[in-house]
C-alpha positions as a printed Julia matrix, in Angstrom:
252×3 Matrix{Float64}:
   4.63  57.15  68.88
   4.8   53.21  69.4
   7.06  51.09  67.27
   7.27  47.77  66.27
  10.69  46.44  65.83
  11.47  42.94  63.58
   8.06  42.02  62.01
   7.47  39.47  59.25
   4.53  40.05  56.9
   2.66  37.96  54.47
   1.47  40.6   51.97
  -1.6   40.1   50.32
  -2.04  42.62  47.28
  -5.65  44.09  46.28
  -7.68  41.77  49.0
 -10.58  44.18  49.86
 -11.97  41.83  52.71
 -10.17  41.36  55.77
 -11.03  36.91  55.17
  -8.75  36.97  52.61
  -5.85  38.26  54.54
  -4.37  34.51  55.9
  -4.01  34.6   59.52
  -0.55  32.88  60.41
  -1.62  29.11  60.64
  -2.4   29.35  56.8
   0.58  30.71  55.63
   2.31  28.61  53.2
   5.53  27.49  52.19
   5.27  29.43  48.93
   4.25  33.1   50.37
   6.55  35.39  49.96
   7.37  36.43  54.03
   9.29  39.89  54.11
  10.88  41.85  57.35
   9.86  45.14  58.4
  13.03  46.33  60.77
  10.93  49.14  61.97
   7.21  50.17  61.89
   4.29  52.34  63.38
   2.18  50.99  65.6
  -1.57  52.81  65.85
  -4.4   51.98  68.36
  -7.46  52.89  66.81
 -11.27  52.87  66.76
 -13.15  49.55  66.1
 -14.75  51.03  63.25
 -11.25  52.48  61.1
 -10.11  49.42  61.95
 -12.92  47.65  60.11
 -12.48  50.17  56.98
  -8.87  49.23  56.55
  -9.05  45.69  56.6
 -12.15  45.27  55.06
 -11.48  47.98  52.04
  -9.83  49.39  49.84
 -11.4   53.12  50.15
  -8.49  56.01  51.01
  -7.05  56.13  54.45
  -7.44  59.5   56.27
  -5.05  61.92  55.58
  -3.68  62.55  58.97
  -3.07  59.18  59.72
  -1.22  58.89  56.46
   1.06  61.96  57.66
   1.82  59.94  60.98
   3.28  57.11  59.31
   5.35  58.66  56.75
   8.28  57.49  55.83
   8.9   55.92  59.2
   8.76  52.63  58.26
  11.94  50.36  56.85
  11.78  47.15  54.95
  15.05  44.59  55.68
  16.1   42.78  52.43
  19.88  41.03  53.67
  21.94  43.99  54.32
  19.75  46.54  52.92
  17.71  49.16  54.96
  14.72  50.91  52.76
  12.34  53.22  53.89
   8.96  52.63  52.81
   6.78  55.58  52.47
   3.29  54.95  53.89
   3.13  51.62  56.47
   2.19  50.83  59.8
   0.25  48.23  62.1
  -2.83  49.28  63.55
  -4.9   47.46  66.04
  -8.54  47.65  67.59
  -7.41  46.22  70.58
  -8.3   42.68  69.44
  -6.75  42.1   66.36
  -3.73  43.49  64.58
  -3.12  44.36  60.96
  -0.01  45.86  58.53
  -0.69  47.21  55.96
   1.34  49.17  53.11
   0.23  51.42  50.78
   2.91  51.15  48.04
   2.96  54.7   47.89
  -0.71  55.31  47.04
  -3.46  56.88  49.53
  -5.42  53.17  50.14
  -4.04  49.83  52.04
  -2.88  48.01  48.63
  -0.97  45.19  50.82
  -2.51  43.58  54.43
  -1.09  41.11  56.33
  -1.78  39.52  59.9
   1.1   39.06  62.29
   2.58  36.21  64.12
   0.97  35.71  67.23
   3.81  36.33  69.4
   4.04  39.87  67.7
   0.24  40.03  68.47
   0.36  39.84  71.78
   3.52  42.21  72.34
   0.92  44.92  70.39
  -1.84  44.11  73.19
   0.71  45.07  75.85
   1.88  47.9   74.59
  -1.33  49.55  74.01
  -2.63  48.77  77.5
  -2.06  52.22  78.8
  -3.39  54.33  75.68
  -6.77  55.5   73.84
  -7.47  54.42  70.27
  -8.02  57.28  67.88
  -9.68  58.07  64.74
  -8.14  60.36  62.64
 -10.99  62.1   61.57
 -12.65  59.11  60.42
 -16.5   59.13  60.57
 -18.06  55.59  61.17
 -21.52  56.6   60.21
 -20.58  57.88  56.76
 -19.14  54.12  56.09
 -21.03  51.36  54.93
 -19.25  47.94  53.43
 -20.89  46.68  49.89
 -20.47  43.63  49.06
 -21.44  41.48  45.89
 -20.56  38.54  43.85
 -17.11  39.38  43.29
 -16.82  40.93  47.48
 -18.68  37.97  49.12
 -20.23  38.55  52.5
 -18.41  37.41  55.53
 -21.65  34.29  56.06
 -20.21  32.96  52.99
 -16.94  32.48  53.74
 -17.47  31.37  57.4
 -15.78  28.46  58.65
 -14.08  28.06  55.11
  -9.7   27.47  54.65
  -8.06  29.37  53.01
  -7.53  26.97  49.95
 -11.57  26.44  50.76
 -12.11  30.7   50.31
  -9.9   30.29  47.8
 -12.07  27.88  45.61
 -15.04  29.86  46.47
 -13.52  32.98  45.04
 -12.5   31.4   41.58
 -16.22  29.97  41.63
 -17.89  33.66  42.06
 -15.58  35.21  38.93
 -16.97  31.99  36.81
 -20.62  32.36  37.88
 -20.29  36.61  37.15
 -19.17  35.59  33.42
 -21.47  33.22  33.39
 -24.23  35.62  34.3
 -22.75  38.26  32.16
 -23.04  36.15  28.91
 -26.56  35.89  29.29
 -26.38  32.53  27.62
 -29.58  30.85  28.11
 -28.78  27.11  26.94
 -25.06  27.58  28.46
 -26.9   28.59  31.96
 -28.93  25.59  32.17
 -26.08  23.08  31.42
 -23.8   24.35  33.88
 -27.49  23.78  36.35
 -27.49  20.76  35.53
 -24.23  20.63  36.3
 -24.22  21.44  39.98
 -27.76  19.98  40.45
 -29.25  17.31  37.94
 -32.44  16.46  40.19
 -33.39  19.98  38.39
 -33.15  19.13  34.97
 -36.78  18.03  34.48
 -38.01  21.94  35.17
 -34.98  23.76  33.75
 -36.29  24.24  30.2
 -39.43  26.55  31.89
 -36.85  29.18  33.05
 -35.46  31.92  31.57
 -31.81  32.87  32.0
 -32.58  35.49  35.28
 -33.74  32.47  36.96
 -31.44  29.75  36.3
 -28.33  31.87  37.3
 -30.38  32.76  40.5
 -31.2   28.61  41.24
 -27.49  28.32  39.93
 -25.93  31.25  42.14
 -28.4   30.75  45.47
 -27.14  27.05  45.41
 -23.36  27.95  45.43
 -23.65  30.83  47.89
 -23.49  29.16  51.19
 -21.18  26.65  52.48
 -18.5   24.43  50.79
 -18.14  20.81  49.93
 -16.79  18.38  47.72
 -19.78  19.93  45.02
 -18.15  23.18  45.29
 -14.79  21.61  44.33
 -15.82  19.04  41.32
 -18.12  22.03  39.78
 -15.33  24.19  39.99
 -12.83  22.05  38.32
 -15.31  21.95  35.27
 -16.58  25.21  34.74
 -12.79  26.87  34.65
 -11.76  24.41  31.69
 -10.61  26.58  28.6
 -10.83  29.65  30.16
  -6.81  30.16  31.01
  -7.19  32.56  33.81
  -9.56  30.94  35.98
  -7.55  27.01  34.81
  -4.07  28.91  36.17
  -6.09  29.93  39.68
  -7.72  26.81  40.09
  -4.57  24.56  39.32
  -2.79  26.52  42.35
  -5.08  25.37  44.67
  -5.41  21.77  42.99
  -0.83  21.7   43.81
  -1.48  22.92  47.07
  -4.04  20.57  48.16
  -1.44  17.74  46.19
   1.5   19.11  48.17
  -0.05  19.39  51.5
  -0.95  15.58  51.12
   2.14  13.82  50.09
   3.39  15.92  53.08
């Protein structure tokens, strides 16, 4: 078996798609970075590879026996074992991952790119496997709260971010089924529709409403956002992260 020796993870907890995983250059100050002194490292097929980081189904049993208990977190002095872990590759890209003791990835995180290419290298000489895992049995769903990768495209992470936050609003929103709340937050994001709002019903103003978000990300996005979380604490205490980052990252 192949270890990895010395690698520093950004854990993100719960992310089902692999977008919302930073790659290195948008790490921030603020992550928390940890040290794994020792882990697996696991060459497999394009599409286990795709299940992992883009999921958060359970990982096949066998490859769970491989990697137990042979990785170690390093916290100062302190050597812990950690009981289901590993980096596994396609051959093109690299993710950890950590289970926290359950049978799916809980925590991903992309690698430094120096560790990335050391993985390439060391995999040169061998065959990815599957463990069992059956491609054609797999099929990704996404929805409002899981956004396709087209909607994301090209987007930061503070930019993905927003987006998120924006999707969790608009599914309340929809849930409600608040007809006169529906078109004011329309006319909201789009005035020029004001003048035909009042002949839809609530189905179709959250579809104008939710079509028009969907895609892409400006300075729209951002303003519409900042209104529609007011008063609701959760969504505020998201949204004011990303309104200190973006504050932060210009006074430096």
């Amino acid at each position: 078996m192949l270890y990895l020796h010395d690698v520093w993870v950004n854990w993100f907890e719960s992310e089902e798609n692999g977008y919302q995983v930073a790659r290195y250059h948008e790490w921030r100050k603020e992550d928390r970075i940890e040290l794994l002194d020792q882990t697996p490292l696991l060459y497999i097929n394009e599409g286990l590879f795709e299940y992992i980081e883009n999921d958060l189904q359970e990982i096949p049993e066998s490859l769970l026996d491989t990697i137990y208990k042979r990785s170690y977190s390093r916290k100062g002095q302190n050597r812990n074992v950690i009981e289901y872990a590993c980096v596994v590759t396609n051959g093109i890209e690299a993710l950890a991952f950590d289970t926290i003791g359950y049978t799916i990835p809980v925590r991903k995180s992309r690698l430094i790119p120096r560790q990335e290419q050391l993985i390439y290298d060391m995999i040169k000489s061998a065959k990815p496997q599957n463990f069992g895992f059956k491609a054609k049995h797999y099929k990704k769903e996404y929805h409002i709260l899981s956004m396709s990768p087209e909607q994301v495209f090209g987007l930061t992470r503070r930019e993905r971010e927003i987006k998120h936050i924006l999707m969790i609003a608009l599914d309340q929103l929809k849930t409600s089924g608040n007809l006169e709340e529906l078109r004011y937050w329309l006319t909201e994001w789009d005035p020029k529709l004001y003048p035909a709002i009042k002949y839809l019903d609530a189905d179709q103003v959250w579809e104008k409403l939710y079509e028009g978000i969907r895609l892409g990300f400006n300075e729209n996005h951002e303003e519409f956002c900042a209104k529609i979380v007011r008063g609701q604490p959760f969504l505020e205490k998201l949204w004011d992260a990303e309104k200190d980052y973006a504050k932060d990252t210009t006074q430096s």
